[in-house]
C-alpha positions in Angstrom: -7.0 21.4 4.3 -8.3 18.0 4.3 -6.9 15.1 6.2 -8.7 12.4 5.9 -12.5 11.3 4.6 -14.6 9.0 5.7 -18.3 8.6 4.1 -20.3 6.4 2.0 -19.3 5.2 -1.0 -21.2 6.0 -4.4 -18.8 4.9 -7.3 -15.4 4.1 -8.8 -14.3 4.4 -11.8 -11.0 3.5 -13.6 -9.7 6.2 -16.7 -6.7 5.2 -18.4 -4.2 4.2 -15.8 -6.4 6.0 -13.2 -8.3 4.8 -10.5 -11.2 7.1 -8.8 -13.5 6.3 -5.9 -17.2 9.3 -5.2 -17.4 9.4 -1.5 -20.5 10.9 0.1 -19.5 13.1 3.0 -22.0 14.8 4.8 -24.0 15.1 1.3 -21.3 16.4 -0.2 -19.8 14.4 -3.2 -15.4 14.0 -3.0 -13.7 12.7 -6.0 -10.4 11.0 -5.0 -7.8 9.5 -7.0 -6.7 6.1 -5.3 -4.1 3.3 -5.8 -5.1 0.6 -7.8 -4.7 -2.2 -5.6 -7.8 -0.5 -3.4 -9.7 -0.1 -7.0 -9.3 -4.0 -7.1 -10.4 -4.5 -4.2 -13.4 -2.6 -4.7 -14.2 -4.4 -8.3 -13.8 -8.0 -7.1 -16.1 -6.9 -3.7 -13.0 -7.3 -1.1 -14.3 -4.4 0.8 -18.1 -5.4 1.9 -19.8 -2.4 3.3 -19.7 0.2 1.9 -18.1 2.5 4.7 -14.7 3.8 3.6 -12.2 5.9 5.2 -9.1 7.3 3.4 -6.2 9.1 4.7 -6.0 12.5 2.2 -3.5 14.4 0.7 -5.3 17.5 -1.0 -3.2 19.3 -4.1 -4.5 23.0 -5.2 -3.9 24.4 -8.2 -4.7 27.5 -10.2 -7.3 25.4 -11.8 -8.3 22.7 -9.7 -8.2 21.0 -6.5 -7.2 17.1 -6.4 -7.6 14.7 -4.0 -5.4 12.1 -3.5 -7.0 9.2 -1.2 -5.0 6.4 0.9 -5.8 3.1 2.9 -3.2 4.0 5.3 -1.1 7.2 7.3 2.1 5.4 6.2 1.3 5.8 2.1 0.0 9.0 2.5 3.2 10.2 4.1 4.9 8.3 1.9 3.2 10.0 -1.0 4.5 13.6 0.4 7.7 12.9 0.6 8.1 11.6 -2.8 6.4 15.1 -3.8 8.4 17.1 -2.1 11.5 15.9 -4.4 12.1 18.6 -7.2 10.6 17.1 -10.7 8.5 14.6 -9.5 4.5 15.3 -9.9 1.3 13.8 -8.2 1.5 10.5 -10.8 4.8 9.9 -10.8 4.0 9.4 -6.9 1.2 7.7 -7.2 2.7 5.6 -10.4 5.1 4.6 -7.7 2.8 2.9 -4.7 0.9 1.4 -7.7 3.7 -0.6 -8.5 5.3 -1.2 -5.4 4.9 -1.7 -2.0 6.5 0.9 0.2 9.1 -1.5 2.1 10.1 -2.2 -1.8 10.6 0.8 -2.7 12.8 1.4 0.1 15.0 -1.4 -0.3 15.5 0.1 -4.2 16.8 2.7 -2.4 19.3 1.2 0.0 20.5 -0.5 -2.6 20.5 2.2 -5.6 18.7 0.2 -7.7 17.9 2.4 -10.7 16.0 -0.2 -13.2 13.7 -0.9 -10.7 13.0 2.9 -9.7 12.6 4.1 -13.9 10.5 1.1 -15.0 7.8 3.3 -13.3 5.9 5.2 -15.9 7.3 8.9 -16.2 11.0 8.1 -14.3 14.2 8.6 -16.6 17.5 7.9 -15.7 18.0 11.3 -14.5 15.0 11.1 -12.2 15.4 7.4 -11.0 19.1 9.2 -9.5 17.3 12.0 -8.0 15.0 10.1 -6.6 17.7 7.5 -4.8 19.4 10.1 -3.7 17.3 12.1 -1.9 15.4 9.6 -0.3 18.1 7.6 0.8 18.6 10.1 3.6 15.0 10.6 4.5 14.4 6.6 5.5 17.4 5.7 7.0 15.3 4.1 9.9 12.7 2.6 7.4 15.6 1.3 5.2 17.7 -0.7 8.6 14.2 -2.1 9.8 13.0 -3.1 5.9 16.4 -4.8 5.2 16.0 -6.5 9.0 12.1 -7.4 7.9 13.1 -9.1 4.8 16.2 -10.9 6.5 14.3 -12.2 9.1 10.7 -12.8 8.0 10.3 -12.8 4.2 12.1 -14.1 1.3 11.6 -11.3 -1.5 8.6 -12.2 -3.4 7.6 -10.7 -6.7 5.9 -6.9 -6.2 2.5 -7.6 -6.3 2.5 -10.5 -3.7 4.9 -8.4 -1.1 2.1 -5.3 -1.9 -0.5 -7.8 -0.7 1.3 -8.9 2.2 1.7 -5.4 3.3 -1.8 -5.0 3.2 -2.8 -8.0 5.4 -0.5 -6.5 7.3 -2.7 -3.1 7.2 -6.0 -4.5 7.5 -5.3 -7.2 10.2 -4.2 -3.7 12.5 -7.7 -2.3 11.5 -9.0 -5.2 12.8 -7.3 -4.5 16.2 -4.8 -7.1 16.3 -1.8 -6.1 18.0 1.2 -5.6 16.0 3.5 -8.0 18.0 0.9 -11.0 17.3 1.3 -10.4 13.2 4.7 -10.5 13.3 4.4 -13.7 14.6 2.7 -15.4 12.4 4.1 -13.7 9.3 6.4 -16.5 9.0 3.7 -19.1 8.2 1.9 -17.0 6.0 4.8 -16.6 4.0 5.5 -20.3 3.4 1.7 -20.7 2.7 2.2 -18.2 0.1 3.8 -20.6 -2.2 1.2 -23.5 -1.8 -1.8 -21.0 -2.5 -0.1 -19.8 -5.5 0.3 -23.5 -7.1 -3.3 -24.8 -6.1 -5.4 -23.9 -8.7 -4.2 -20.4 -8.5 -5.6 -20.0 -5.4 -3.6 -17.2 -4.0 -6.0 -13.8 -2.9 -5.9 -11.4 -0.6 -9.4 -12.6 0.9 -7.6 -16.5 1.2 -4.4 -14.3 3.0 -6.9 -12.8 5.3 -8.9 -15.7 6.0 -5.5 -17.4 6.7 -3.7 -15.2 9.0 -7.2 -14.6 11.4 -7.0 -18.4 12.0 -3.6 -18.4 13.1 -4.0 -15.8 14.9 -7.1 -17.2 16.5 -5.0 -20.5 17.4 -2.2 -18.3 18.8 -5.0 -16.4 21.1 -6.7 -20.0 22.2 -2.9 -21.5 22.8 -2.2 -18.4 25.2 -5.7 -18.7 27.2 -5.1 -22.1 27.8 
């Protein structure tokens, strides 16, 4: 069973509403279906190096073996649980993360929000109330600290934007920044959101990042001093 991967990276590809990365492990060639918003990343050159490492959920088959590649523990955990739910396949959970951040997803949940769960590709009615219900009881500890997170920190932003936030969020704990200093100054980026959005379109997650590493830079200088 495969965990995780971590290799060069050859190519990526996108077929119909499907997103694909060729890894180089060790000489040996993985093809891995991704999320999109790491596909994006990859075509407007957000990712420099090309290093990549990707949490893996591996899905055998009579006829094939699939991979399933993720930036993060939490999706890929996320992605299981959403499998293990009677009826729902490998896109309908991938479909999912595509168009929502996890924390959103969550908060459908808590609050049984079925149009928001079925405008996902491939989710009817009857699935969207499968799909509540079963998870509801599975994240009870996710759902109290999302709804706490959103009261406290964010006002709710349309998907895409809150799916880039999350990943800051992500990538600024790669770069070893401790979690206690982010939540800090997740407050300021949230209002800066706004202002990058209106000027000139400006809004990225590369102008995020750049954003968030000074003020956590200031915060750093303002404590050693």
């Amino acid at each position: 069973m495969i965990s995780w991967i971590s290799g060069d990276l050859v190519d990526f590809w996108q077929t119909n509403q499907k997103f694909f990365v060729l890894i180089n492990c060790q000489g040996i060639g993985y093809e891995i279906q991704i999320l999109e918003s790491l596909f994006l990343k990859l075509k407007t050159n957000q990712i420099s190096n090309n290093k990549i490492t990707l949490w893996i959920k591996q899905i055998k088959k009579e006829d094939s073996d699939l991979l399933f590649g993720f930036t993060s523990k939490e999706q890929k955990n996320f992605f299981i649980e959403i499998l293990s739910i009677r009826g729902v396949g490998s896109q309908i959970g991938i479909g999912i993360l595509n168009k929502f951040s996890i924390g959103e997803v969550i908060i459908a949940i808590k609050t049984q929000n079925k149009k928001l769960i079925s405008s996902v590709p491939g989710i009817g009615q009857k699935m969207s109330d499968r799909l509540i219900l079963e998870l509801k009881n599975r994240f009870k500890t996710e759902i109290q600290f999302e709804e706490e997170k959103a009261k406290d920190e964010f006002e709710i932003k349309d998907p895409e934007t809150n799916k880039m936030i999350e990943d800051l969020q992500l990538t600024l704990q790669s770069l070893n920044y401790k979690n206690k200093e982010i939540k800090t100054i997740l407050p300021f980026i949230n209002k800066e959101v706004d202002l990058l959005a209106k000027k000139d379109n400006n809004l990225s997650f590369e102008n995020l990042l750049k954003l968030a590493m000074n003020y956590l830079d200031k915060e750093s200088s303002n404590i050693a001093s």
